[in-house]
DRENSE-33488 format. One record per residue (C-alpha): residue number from 1; residue in three letters; x, y, z. Coordinates in nm, 2 decimals, decimal comma. Layout:
<recs>
 vogu lummar     c1     c2     c3
  NUM    ALA      X      Y      Z
...
</recs>
This chain:
<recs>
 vogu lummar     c1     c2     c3
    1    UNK   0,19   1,33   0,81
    2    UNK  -0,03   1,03   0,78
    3    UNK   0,12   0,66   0,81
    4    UNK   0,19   0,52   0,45
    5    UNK   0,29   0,11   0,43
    6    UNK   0,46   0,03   0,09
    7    UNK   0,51  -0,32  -0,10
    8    UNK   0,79  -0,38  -0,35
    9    UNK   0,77  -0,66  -0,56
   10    UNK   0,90  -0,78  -0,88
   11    UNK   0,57  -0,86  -1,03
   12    UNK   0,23  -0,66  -1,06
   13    UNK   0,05  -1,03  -0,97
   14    UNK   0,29  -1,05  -0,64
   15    UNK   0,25  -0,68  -0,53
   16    UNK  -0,15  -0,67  -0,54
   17    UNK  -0,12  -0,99  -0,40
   18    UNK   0,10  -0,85  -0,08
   19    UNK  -0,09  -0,53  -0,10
   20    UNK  -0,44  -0,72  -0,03
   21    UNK  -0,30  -0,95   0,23
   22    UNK  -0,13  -0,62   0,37
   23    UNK  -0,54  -0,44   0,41
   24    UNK  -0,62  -0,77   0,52
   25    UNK  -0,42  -0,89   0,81
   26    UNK  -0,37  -0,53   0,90
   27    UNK  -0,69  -0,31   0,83
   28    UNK  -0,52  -0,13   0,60
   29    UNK  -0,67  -0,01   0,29
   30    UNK  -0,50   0,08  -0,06
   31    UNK  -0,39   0,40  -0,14
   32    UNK  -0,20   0,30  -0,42
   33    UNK  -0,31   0,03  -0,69
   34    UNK   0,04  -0,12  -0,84
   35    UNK   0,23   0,06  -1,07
   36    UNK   0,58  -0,01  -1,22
   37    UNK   0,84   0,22  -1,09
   38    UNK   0,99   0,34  -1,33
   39    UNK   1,34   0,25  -1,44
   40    UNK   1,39  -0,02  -1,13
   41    UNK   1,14  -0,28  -1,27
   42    UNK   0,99  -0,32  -0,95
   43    UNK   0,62  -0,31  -0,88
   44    UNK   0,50  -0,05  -0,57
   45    UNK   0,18  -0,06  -0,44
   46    UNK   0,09   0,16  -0,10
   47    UNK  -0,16   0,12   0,17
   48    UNK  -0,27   0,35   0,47
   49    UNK  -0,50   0,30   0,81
   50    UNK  -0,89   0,32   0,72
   51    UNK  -0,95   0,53   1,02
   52    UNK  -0,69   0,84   1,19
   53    UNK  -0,48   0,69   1,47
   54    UNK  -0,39   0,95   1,73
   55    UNK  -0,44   1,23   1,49
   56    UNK  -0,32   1,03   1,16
   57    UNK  -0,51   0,83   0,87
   58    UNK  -0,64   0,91   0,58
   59    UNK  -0,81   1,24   0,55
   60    UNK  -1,10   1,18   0,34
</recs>
C-alpha cells in the first residue's frame, strides 16, 4: 500500500493551506483536494510521494 499523509482542519482555507505547505516542504503532491467530512465539520485534504519509494508512491 502506498504512503498516504492526511490534514484535518477546521476550515477549507486552513486545510489547502496545510495541504500545499505539506507538497511543499515535503515533495508531496495532492491526492485529495479538500472536502468536508461529512458529519464531523472537519475539512480533510490528502497527499502522497510524487515518485515510489522502495516500491511505494503513486501508481500513475
Amino acid at each position: 500500500m502506498a504512503t498516504v499523509f492526511t490534514v484535518q482542519a477546521d476550515s477549507e482555507a486552513e486545510c489547502r493551506a496545510e495541504l500545499e505547505r505539506l507538497c511543499r516542504v515535503c515533495g508531496l503532491e495532492p491526492h485529495m483536494l479538500p472536502r468536508e467530512w461529512l458529519g464531523t465539520g472537519r475539512w480533510l485534504a490528502r497527499a502522497m510521494p510524487s515518485a515510489p519509494a522502495g516500491g511505494e508512491g503513486r501508481a500513475d
